[in-house]
C-alpha positions in Angstrom: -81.0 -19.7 46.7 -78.3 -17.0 45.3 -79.2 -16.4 41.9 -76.1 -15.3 40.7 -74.5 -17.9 38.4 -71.3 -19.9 40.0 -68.3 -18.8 38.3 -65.1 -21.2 37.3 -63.2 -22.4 40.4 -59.9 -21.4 40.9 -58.2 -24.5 39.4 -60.9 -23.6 36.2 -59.6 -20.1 36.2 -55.3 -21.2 35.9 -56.8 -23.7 32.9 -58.4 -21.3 31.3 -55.8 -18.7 31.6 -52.9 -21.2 30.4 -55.3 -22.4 27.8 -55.4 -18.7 26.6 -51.8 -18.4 26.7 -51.3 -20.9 24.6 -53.7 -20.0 21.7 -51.8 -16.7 21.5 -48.6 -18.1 21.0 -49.3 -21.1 19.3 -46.8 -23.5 18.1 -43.7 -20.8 18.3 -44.5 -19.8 21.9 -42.0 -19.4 24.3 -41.4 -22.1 26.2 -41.3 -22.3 29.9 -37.9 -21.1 31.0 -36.6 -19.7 28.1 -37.3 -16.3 29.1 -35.6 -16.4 32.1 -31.9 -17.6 30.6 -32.2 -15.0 28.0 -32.6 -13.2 30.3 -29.2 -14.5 32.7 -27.3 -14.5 29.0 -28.1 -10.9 28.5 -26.7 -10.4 31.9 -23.8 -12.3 31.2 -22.7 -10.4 28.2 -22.9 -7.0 30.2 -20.9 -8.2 32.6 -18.4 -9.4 30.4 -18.6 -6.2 27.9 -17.9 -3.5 31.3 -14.8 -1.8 31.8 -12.3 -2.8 34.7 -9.8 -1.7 36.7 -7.2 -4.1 35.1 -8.2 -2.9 31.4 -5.2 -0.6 30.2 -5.6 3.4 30.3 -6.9 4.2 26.9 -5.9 8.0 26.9 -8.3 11.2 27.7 -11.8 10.3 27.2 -13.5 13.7 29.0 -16.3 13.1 31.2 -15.8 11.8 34.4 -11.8 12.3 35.6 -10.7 8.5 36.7 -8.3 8.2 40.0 -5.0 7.6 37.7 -5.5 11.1 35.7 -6.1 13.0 39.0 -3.2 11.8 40.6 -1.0 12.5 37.0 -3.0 15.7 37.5 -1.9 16.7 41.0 1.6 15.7 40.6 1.8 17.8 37.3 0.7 21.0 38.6 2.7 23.4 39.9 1.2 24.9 43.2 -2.7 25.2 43.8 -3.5 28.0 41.3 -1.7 25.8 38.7 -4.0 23.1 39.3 -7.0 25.5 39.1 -5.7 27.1 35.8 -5.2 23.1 34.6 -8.8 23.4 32.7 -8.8 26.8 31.4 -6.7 26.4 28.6 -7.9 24.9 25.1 -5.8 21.5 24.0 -3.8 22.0 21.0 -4.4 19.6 18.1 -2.3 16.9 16.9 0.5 17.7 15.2 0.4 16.5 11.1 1.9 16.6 8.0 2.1 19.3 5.6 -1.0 18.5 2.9 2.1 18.9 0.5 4.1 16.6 2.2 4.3 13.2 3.5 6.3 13.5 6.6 6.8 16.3 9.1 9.5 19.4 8.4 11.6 17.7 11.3 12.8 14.1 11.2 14.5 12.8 14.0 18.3 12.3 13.0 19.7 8.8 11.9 22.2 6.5 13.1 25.3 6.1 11.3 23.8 2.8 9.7 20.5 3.5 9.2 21.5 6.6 7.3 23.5 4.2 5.1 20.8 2.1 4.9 18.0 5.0 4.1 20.7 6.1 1.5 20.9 2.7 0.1 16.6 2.4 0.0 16.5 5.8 -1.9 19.0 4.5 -4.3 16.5 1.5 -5.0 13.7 3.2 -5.1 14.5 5.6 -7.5 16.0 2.6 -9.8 12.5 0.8 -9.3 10.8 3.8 -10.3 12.5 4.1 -13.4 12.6 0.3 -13.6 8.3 0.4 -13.6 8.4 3.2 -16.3 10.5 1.1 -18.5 7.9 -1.7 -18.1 5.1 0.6 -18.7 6.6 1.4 -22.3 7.5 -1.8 -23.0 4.0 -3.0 -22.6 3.4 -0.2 -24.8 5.8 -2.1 -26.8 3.8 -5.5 -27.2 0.4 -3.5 -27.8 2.2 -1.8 -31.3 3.8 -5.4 -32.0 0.1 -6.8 -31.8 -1.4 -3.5 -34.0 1.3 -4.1 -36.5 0.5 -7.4 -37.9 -2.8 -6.5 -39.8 -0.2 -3.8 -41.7 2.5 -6.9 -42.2 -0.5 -8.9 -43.2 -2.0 -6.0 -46.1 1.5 -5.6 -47.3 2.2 -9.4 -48.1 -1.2 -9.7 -49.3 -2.6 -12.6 -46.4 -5.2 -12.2 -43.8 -3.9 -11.3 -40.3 -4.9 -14.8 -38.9 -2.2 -16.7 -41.6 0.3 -15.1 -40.3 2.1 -15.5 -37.1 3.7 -11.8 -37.0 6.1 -12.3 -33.6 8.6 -9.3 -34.2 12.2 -9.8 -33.5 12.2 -6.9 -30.7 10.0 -8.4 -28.5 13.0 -10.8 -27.2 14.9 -7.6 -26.4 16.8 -7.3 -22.6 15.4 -4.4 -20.9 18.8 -2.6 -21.4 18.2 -3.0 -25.1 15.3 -1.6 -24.6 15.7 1.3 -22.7 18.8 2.5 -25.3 16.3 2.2 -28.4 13.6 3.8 -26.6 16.2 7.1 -26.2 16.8 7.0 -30.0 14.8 9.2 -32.2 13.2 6.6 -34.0 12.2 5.0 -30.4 10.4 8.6 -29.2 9.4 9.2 -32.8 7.1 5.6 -32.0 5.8 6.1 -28.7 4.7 9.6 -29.6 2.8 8.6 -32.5 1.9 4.6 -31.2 3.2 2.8 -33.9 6.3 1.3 -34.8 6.2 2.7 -38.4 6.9 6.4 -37.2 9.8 8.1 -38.9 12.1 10.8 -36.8 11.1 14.5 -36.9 12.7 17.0 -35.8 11.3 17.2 -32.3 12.7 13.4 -32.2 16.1 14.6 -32.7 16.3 17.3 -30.9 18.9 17.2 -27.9 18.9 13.4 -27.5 21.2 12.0 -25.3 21.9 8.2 -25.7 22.0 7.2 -22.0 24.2 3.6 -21.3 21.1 1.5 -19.9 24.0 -0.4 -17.7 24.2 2.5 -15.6 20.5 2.3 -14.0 21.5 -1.6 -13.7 19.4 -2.5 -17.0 21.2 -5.4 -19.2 22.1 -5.1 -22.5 22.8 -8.2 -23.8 22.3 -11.4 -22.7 22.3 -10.8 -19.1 26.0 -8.5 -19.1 26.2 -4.8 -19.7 28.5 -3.4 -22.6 29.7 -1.2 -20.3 33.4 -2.8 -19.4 36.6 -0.6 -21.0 37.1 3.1 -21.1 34.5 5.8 -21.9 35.6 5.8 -25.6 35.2 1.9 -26.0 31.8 1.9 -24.0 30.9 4.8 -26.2 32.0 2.8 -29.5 30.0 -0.1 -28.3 26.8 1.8 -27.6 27.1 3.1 -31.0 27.2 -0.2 -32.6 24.6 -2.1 -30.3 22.6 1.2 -31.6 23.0 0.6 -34.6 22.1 -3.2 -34.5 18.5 -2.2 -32.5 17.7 0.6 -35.2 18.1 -2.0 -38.6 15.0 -3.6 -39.5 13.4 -6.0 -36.9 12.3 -9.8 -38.1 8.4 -10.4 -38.4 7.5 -14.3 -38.3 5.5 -14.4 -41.4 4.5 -18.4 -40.8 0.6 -19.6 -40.6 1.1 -21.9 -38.2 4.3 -21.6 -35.9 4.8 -23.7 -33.3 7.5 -22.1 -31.7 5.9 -18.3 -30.8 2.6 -20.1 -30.0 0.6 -17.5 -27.7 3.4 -14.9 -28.3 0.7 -11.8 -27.7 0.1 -13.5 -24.0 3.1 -14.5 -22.9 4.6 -11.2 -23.7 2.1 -9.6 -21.5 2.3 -11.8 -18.5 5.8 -11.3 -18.3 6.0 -7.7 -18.4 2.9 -7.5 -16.0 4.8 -10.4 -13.7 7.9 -8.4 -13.6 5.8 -5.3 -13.1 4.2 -6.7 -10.0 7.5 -8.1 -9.0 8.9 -4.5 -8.8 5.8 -2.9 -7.0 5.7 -5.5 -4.2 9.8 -4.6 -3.8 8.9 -0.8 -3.7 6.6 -1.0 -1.2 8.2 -3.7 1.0 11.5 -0.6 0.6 9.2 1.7 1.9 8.2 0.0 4.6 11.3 -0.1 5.6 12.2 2.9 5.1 9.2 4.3 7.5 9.9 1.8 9.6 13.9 3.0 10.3 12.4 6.7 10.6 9.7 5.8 13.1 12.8 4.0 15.2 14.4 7.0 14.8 11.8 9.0 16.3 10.5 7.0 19.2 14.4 7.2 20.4 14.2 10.8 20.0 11.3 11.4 22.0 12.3 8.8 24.7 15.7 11.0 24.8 14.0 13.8 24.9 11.9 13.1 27.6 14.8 11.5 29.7 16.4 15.0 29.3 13.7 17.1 30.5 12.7 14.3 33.3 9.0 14.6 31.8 8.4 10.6 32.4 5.2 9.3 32.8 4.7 7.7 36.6 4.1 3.9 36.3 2.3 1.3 39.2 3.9 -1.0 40.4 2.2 -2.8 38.2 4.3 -1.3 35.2 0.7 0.4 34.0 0.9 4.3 33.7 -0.5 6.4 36.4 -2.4 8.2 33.8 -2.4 10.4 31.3 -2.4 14.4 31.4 -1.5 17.2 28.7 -0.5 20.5 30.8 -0.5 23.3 29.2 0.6 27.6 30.3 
């Protein structure tokens, strides 16, 4: 008899491997299958992630030269030692923008109505620009208002919160404004940030009342002064000056009902029309690049027309390829 010890069958053998199998995974295993689809998914998002023949050309990309840019290639050069000399030469960069500057040196010229209509943009711009700094100050404005009433409050001899101290120049049209902002009394307080700053000499030195109506500001309620002859507009100015510069009104009432909340609502509405403005700036200088980059696409088709440099197209309307020659 064979001494040596019967080992498992080969049915034993597949148990006790699969029971092994099993106890090394444990509950979280993988199951039958699984691997293989993960497998045929992985495969399927390759697939769909390659390249193809119908995707567009995507520009120079080094590396292997695709059968598009060596046919733009070969129908570029000149003769054969054109061709050979295609690869010797070092690509320019891009051309930018001065780091001082914006835009480029050259601008592509304008149409009789877009120039107009740049013209007009710049006008508006420049009138929103002043617009936002007047907003800027007259938040400044509401901030002094505020800082004022504990002042209103010691001199009548009440505490700052029995008081409702709403000053009369808060309900001032931006026009109004503007022309008491120019006085010297007006720069003497936003120099110093308070509206109890007196004129100095600095203050009064050349000031020049400018009429707000011109920089489309209202003066009073919602129409400008700014209807007769120099002299009368002059005459008016004067007097509407003189009206802004006498003493304002400070609402001196504990409990007032009608500037309830005046610190707040005078600061949403200058940050509303604030916001207001910005939007309209930028949405005008949109346009404005927009009109200009018009300008210059029909420059560089015309250009391009003129010196017959066109880029061959397929049949399918997809360019041949894409190729930079330079010498």
């Amino acid at each position: 008899m064979d001494p040596t010890p019967a080992g498992p069958t080969g049915s034993k053998k597949r148990r006790l491997v699969d029971s092994k199998v099993r106890k090394k995974g444990g509950s979280g295993g993988t199951k039958p299958g699984s691997k293989k689809r993960k497998v045929e998914d992985d495969q399927d998002g390759i697939v769909d992630g390659e390249d193809t023949e119908e995707d567009g050309a995507s520009g120079p990309r080094g590396g292997t030269v695709s059968a598009r840019d060596l046919k733009a290639l070969t129908l570029s050069a000149r003769d054969v030692n054109h061709f050979k000399d295609l690869g010797n030469s070092m690509l320019s960069p891009p051309a930018t923008a001065s780091p001082s500057s914006p835009t480029f040196a050259q601008e592509a010229p304008l149409s009789g109505p877009d120039a107009a209509r740049v013209a007009e943009i710049e006008k508006e711009i420049q009138d929103l620009t002043k617009r936002l700094k007047l907003l800027k100050d007259r938040e400044r404005l509401v901030s002094m208002v505020r800082d004022q009433v504990n002042a209103v409050a010691e001199r009548e001899g009440v505490k700052p919160k029995d008081i409702c101290g709403y000053d009369s120049r808060l309900n001032w049209s931006e026009g109004e404004f503007a022309l008491w902002r120019a006085t010297p009394k007006g720069k003497a307080c936003f120099r110093q940030g308070t509206l109890d700053a007196e004129p100095e000499d600095q203050d009064k030195e050349d000031v020049e009342m400018r009429d707000a109506a011109e920089d489309g500001a209202t003066l009073v309620n919602g129409t400008g002064v700014k209807n007769g002859t120099g002299v009368e507009d002059t005459k008016n100015n004067q007097k509407l000056i003189s009206e802004l510069l006498a003493p304002s009104d400070v609402c001196l009432k504990k409990r007032c009902q009608r500037h309830t909340q005046w610190v707040k609502i005078a600061q949403y509405d200058v940050s509303f029309e604030s916001s207001v403005a910005k939007n309209t700036l930028q949405d005008l200088m949109a346009d404005e690049r927009e009109i200009r980059h018009r300008a210059l696409v029909g420059l560089r088709k015309e250009r391009k027309a003129q010196s017959g440099d066109d880029a061959m197209e397929g049949e399918d309307g997809v360019k041949e390829g894409w190729v930079e020659v330079l010498g």
